[in-house]
BAVOLUM-802357 format. One record per residue (C-alpha): residue in one letter; z, x, y. Coordinates in Angstrom, 1 decimal, padded with zeros to 4 digits, always signed. Example, Ala and Ser with C-alpha at 12.3 -4.5 7.8 and 13.67 -1.06 7.14 Angstrom:
<nodes>
{node a {+007.8 +012.3 -004.5}}
{node s {+007.1 +013.7 -001.1}}
</nodes>
This chain:
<nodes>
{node x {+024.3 -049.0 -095.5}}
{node x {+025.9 -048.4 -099.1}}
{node x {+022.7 -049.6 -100.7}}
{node x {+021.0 -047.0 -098.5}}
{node x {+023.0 -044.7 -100.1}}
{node x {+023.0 -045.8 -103.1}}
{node x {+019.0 -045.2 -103.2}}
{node x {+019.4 -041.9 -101.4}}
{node x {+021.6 -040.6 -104.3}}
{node x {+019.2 -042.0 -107.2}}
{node x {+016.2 -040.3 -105.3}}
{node x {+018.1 -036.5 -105.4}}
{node x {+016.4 -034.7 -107.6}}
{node x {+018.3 -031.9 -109.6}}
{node x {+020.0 -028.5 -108.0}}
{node x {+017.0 -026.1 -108.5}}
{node x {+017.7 -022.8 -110.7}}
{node x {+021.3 -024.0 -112.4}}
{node x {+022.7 -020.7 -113.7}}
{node x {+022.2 -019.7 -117.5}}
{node x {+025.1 -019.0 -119.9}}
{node x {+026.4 -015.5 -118.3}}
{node x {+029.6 -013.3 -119.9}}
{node x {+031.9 -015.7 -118.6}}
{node x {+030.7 -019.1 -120.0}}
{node x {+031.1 -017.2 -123.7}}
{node x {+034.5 -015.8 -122.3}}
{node x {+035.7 -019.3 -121.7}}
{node x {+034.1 -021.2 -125.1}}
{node x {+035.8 -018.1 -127.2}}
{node x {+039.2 -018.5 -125.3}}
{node x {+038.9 -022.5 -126.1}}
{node x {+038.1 -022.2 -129.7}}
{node x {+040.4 -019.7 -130.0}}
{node x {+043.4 -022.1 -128.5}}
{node x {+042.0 -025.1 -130.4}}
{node x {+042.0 -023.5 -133.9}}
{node x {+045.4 -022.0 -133.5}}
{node x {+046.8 -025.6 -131.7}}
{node x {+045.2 -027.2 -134.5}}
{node x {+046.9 -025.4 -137.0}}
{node x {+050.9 -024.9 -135.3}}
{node x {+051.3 -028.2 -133.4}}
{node x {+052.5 -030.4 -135.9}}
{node x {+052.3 -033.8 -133.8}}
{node x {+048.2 -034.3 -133.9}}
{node x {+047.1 -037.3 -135.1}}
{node x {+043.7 -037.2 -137.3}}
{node x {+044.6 -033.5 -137.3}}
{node x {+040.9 -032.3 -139.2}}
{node x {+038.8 -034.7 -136.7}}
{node x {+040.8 -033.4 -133.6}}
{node x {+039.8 -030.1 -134.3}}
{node x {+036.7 -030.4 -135.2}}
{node x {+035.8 -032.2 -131.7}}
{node x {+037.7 -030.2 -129.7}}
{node x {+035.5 -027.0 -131.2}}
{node x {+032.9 -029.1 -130.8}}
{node x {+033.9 -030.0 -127.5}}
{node x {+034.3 -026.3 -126.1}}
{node x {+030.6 -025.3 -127.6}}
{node x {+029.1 -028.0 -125.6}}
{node x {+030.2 -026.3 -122.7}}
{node x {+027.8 -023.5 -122.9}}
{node x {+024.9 -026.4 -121.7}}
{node x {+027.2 -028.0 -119.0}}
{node x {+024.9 -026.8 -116.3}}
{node x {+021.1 -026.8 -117.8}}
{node x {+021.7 -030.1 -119.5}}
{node x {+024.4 -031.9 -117.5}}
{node x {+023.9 -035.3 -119.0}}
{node x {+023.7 -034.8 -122.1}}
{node x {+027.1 -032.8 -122.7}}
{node x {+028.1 -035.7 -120.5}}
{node x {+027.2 -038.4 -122.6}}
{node x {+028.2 -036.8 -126.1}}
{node x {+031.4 -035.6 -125.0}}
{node x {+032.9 -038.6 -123.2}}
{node x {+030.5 -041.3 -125.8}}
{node x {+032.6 -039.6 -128.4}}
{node x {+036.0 -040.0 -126.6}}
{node x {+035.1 -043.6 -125.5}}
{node x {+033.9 -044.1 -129.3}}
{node x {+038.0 -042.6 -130.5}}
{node x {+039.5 -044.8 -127.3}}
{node x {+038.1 -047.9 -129.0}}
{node x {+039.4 -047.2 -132.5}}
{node x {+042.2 -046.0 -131.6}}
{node x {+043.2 -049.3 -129.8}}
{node x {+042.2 -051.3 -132.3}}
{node x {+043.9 -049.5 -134.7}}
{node x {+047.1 -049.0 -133.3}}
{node x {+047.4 -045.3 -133.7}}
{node x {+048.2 -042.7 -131.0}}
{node x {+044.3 -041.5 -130.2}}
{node x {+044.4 -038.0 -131.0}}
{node x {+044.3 -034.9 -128.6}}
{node x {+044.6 -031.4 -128.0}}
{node x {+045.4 -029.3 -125.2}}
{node x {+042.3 -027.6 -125.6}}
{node x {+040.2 -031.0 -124.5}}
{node x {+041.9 -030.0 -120.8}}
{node x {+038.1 -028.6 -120.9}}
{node x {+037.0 -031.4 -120.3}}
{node x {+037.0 -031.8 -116.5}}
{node x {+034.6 -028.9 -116.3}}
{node x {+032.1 -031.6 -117.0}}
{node x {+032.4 -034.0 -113.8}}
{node x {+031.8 -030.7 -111.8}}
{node x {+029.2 -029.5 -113.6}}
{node x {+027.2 -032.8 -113.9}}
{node x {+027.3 -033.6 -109.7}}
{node x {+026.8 -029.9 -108.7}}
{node x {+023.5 -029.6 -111.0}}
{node x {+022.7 -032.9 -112.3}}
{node x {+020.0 -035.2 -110.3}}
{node x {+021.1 -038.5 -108.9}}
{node x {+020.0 -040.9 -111.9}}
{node x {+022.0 -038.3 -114.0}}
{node x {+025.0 -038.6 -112.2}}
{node x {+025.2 -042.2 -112.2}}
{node x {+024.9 -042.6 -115.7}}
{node x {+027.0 -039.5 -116.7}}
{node x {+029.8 -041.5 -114.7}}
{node x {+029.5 -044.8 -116.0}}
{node x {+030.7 -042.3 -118.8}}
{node x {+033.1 -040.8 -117.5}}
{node x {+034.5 -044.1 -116.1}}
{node x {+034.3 -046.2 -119.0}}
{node x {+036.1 -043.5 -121.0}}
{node x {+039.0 -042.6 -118.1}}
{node x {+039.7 -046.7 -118.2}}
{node x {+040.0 -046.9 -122.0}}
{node x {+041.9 -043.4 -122.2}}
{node x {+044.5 -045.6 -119.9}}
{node x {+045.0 -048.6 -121.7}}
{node x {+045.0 -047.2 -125.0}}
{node x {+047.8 -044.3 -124.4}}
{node x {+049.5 -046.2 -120.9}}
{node x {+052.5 -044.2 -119.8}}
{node x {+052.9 -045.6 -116.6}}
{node x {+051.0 -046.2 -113.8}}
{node x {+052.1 -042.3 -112.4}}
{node x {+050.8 -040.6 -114.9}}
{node x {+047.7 -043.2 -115.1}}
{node x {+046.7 -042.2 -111.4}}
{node x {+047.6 -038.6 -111.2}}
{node x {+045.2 -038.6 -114.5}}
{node x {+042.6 -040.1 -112.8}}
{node x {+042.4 -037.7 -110.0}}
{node x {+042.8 -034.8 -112.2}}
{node x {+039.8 -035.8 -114.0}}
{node x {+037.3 -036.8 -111.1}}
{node x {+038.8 -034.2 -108.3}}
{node x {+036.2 -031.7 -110.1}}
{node x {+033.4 -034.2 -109.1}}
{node x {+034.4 -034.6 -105.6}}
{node x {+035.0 -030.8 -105.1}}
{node x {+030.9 -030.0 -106.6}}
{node x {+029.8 -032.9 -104.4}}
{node x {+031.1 -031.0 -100.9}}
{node x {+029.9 -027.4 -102.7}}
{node x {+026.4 -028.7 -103.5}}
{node x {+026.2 -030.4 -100.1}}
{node x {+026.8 -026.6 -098.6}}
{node x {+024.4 -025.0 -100.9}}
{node x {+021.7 -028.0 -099.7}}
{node x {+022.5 -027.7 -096.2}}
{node x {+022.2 -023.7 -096.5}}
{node x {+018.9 -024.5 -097.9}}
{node x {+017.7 -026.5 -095.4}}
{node x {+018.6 -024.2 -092.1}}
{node x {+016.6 -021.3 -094.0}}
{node x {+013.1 -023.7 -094.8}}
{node x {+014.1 -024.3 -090.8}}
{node x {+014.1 -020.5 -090.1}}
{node x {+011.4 -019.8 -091.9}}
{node x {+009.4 -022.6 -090.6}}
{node x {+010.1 -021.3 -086.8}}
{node x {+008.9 -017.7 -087.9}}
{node x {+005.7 -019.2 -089.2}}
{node x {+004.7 -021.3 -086.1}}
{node x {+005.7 -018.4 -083.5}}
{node x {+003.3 -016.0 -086.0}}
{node x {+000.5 -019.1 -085.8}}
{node x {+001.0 -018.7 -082.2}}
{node x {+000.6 -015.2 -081.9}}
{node x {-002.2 -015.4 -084.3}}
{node x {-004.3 -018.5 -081.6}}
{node x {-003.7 -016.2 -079.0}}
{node x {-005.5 -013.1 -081.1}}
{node x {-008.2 -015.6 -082.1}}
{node x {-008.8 -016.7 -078.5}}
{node x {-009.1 -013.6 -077.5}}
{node x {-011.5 -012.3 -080.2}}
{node x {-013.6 -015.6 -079.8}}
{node x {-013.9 -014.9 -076.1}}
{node x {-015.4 -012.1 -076.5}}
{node x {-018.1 -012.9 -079.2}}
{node x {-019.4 -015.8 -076.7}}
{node x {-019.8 -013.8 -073.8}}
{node x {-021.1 -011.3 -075.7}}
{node x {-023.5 -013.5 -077.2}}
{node x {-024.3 -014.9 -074.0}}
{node x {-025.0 -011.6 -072.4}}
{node x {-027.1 -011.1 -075.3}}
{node x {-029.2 -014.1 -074.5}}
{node x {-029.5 -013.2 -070.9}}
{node x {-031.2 -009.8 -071.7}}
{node x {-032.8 -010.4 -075.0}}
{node x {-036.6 -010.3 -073.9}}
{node x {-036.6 -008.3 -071.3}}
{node x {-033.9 -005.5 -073.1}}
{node x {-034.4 -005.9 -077.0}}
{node x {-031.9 -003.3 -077.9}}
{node x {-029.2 -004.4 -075.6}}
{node x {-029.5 -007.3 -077.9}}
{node x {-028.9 -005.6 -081.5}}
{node x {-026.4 -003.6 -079.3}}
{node x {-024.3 -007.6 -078.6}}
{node x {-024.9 -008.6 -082.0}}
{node x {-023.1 -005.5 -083.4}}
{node x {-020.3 -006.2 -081.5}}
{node x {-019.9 -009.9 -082.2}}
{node x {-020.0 -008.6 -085.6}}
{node x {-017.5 -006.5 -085.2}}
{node x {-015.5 -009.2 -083.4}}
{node x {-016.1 -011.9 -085.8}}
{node x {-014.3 -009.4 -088.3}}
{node x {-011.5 -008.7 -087.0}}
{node x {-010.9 -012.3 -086.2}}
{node x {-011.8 -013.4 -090.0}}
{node x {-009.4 -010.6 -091.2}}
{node x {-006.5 -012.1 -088.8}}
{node x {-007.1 -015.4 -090.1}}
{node x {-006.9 -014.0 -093.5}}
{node x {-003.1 -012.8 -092.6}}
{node x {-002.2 -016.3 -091.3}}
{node x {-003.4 -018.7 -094.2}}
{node x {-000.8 -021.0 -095.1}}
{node x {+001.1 -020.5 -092.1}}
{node x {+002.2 -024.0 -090.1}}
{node x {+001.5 -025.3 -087.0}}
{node x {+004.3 -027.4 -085.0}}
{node x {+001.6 -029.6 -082.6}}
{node x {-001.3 -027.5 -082.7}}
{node x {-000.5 -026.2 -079.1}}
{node x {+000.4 -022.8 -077.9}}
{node x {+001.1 -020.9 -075.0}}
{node x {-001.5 -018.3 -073.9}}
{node x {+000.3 -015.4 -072.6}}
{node x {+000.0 -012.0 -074.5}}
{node x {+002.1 -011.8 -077.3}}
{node x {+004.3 -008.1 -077.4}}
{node x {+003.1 -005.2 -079.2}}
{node x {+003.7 -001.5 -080.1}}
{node x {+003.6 -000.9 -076.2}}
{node x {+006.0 -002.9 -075.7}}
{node x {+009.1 -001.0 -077.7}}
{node x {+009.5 +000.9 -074.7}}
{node x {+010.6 -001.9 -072.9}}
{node x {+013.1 -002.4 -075.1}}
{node x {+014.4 +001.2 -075.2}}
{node x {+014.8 +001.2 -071.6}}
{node x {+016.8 -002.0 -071.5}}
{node x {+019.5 -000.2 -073.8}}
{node x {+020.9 +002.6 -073.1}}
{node x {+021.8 +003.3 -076.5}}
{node x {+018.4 +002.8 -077.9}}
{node x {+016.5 +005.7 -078.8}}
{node x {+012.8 +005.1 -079.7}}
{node x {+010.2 +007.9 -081.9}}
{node x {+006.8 +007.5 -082.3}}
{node x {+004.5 +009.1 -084.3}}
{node x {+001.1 +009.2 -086.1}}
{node x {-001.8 +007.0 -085.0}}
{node x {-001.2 +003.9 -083.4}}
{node x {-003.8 +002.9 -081.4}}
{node x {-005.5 +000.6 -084.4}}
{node x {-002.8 -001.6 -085.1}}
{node x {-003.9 -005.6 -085.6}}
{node x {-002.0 -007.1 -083.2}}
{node x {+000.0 -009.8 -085.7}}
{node x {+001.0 -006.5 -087.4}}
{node x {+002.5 -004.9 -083.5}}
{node x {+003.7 -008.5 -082.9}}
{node x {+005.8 -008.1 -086.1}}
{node x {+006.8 -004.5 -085.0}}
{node x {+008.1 -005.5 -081.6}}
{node x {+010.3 -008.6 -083.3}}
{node x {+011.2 -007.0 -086.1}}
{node x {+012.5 -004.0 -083.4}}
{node x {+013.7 -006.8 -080.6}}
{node x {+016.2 -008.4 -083.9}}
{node x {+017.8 -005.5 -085.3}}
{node x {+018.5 -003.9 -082.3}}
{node x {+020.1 -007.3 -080.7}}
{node x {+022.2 -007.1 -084.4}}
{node x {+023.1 -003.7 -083.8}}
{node x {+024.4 -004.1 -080.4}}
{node x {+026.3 -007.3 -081.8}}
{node x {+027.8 -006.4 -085.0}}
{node x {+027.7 -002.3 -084.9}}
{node x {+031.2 -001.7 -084.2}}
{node x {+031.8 +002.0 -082.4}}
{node x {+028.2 +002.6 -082.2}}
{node x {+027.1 +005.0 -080.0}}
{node x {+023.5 +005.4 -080.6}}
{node x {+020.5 +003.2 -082.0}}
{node x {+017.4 +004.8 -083.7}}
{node x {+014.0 +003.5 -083.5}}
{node x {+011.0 +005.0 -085.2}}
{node x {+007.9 +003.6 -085.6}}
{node x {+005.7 +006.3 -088.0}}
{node x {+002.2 +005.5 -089.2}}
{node x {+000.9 +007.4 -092.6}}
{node x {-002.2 +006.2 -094.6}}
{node x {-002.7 +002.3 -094.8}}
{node x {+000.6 +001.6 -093.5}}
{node x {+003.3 +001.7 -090.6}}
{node x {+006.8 +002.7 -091.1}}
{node x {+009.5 +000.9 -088.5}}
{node x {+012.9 +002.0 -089.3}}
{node x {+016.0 +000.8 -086.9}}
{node x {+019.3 +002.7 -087.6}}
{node x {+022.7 +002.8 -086.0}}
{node x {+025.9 +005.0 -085.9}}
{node x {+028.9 +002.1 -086.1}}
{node x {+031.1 +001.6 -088.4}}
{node x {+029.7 +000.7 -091.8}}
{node x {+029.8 -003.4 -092.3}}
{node x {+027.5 -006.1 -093.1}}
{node x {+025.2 -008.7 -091.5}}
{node x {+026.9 -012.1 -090.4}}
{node x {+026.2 -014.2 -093.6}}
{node x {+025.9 -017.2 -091.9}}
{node x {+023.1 -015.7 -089.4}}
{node x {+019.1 -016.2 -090.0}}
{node x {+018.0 -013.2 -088.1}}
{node x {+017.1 -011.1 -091.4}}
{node x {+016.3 -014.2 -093.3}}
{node x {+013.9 -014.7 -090.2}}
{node x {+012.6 -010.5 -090.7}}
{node x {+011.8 -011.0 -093.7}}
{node x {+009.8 -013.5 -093.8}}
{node x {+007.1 -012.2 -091.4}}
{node x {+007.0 -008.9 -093.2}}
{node x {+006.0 -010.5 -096.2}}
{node x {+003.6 -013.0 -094.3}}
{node x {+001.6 -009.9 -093.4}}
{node x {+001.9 -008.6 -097.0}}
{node x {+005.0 -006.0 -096.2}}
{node x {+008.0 -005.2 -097.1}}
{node x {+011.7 -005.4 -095.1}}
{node x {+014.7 -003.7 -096.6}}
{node x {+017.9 -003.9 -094.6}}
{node x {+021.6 -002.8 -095.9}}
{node x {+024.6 -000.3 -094.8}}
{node x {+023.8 +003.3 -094.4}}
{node x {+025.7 +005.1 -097.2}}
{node x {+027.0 +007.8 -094.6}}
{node x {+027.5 +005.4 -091.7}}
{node x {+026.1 +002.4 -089.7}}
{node x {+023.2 -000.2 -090.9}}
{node x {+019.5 +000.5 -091.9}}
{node x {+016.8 -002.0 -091.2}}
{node x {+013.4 -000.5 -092.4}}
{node x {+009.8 -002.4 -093.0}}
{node x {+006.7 -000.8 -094.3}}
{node x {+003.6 -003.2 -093.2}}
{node x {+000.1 -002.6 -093.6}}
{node x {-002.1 -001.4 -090.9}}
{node x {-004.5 -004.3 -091.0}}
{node x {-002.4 -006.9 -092.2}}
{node x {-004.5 -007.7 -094.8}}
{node x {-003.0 -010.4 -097.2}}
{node x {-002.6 -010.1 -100.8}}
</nodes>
């Protein structure tokens, strides 16, 4: 079991995208330097006054990589205090230290929240070997010796459960995402099937008539043609999309005609349409209908006070504008919900756009823009 682990934790590969140095890291290395030069200067009790100083400004620079190169500041920083621990015990001197080195248990945090597996078992072979000398070379009692330990490694722990939240987060929205893609590839076998169906009887009709009626002939071919089309450009909108088992149910998927439905099932919910309609891919009313079907479920759960819900669906040029609005009380979608994650994600599938926030008057806004034909980029 623990060597299972053990290779689990070597095979993690580093948190993706660790934050660059922002306002704050510069805020923090300035207020360090700051208390280091002026510690180094007043405190008259330092020991190797001119080499404490010049580590523990050296020390508070280092910080500004902590997160894009974990084990390296690692490895200098604690090397060096391991390198001090040794002479210092051989040498029977006090090892040095200032305040300002408190710093340093930014690093365990920093190195388990971003730092890959192999990194953090080296940087705490560090961190380790450096705590243990740090004890036996300046032992005060074994208090002060514990309570030192867990001040230095409760950073580490605390990053392992944050990055083990941030992973997990990660995970349930690949999931999300994931289940939007195979209910689209299902909607998108049943458009298919039904395109396909009609190109063979149509080319079977053709064959029936084709020397006894010529022109109702060129007349089947043009519409398998057109047929063939419109089922290329739906499978043009769908590449890339996953498949669970390669099985899906047949019955029609919702559309555009089917918002009515969900008008009449709230009270509440007040649907608009205008513009031309009637040419709609069907993966694009699909999206329509779910899109509609999510934000008004949100709006009846989360819109506080609301008295009415807005739906309308406007068409204008290559595109189709479905906006969802409500009058509650201004607040903000449950964070911990994938239902806009979920949105999103099949707007941009068909090559749209989803925007979704608080009104600035009153309520919550949920408005996509797809194109007419789906057509991907």
């Amino acid at each position: 079991m623990s060597r299972t682990a053990f290779r689990s934790l070597l095979a993690e590969p580093r948190a993706p995208d660790p934050p660059q140095r922002v306002w704050r890291d510069w805020v923090l290395v300035a207020g360090l330097l700051i208390a280091a030069v002026l510690e180094g200067v007043l405190r008259t009790d330092v020991v190797w006054r001119p080499f404490a100083l010049v580590f523990a400004l050296a020390t508070a620079g280092a910080l500004l990589w902590r997160r894009t190169h974990p084990l390296a500041v690692v490895s200098g920083v604690f090397g060096a205090i391991i390198v001090v621990d040794i002479v210092a015990l051989f040498s029977d001197r006090a090892p040095f230290g200032l305040y300002a080195m408190i710093c340093v248990v930014l690093l365990p945090y920093a190195l388990v929240r971003w730092g890959s597996g192999r990194e953090i078992v080296v940087g705490f072979v560090f961190i380790l070997v450096a705590m243990v000398l740090g004890i036996v070379s300046d032992f005060t009692g074994y208090a002060e010796a514990v309570g030192g330990s867990i001040f230095l490694l409760f950073p580490a722990t605390l990053a392992a459960a944050v990055r083990y939240r941030w992973t997990a987060r990660v995970r349930e929205r690949d999931q999300v995402r994931l289940r939007e893609r195979e209910q689209l590839a299902r909607e998108l076998h049943d458009t298919v099937a039904h395109h396909v169906s009609a190109i063979v009887i149509r080319a079977q009709a053709g064959q029936a008539v084709a020397t006894a009626r010529p022109e109702a002939a060129v007349e089947a071919l043009a519409v398998i043609e057109s047929e063939g089309a419109r089922t290329l450009a739906e499978l043009r909108t769908m590449v890339g999309v996953l498949r669970d088992d390669g099985t899906a149910a047949l019955a029609p998927q919702p559309g555009i005609a089917d918002l009515q439905r969900l008008a009449d099932a709230q009270p509440r919910v007040e649907l608009t349409m205008s513009g031309d309609l009637d040419d709609l891919g069907p993966a694009v009313g699909a999206a329509i209908y779910r899109i509609a079907q999510e934000s008004i479920t949100n709006a009846t759960r989360h819109a506080r006070q609301a008295t009415r819900i807005e739906v309308d669906l406007a068409s204008y040029d290559e595109n189709v504008r479905l906006t969802i609005h409500d009058d509650g009380e201004p607040t903000t979608m449950n964070p911990t919900g994938y239902g806009l994650p979920g949105m999103t994600e099949r707007a941009l599938l068909l090559g749209g756009t989803l925007a979704a926030g608080p009104d600035p008057h009153r309520g919550w806004t949920v408005t996509a823009v797809l194109p007419r034909t789906a057509a991907r980029r």
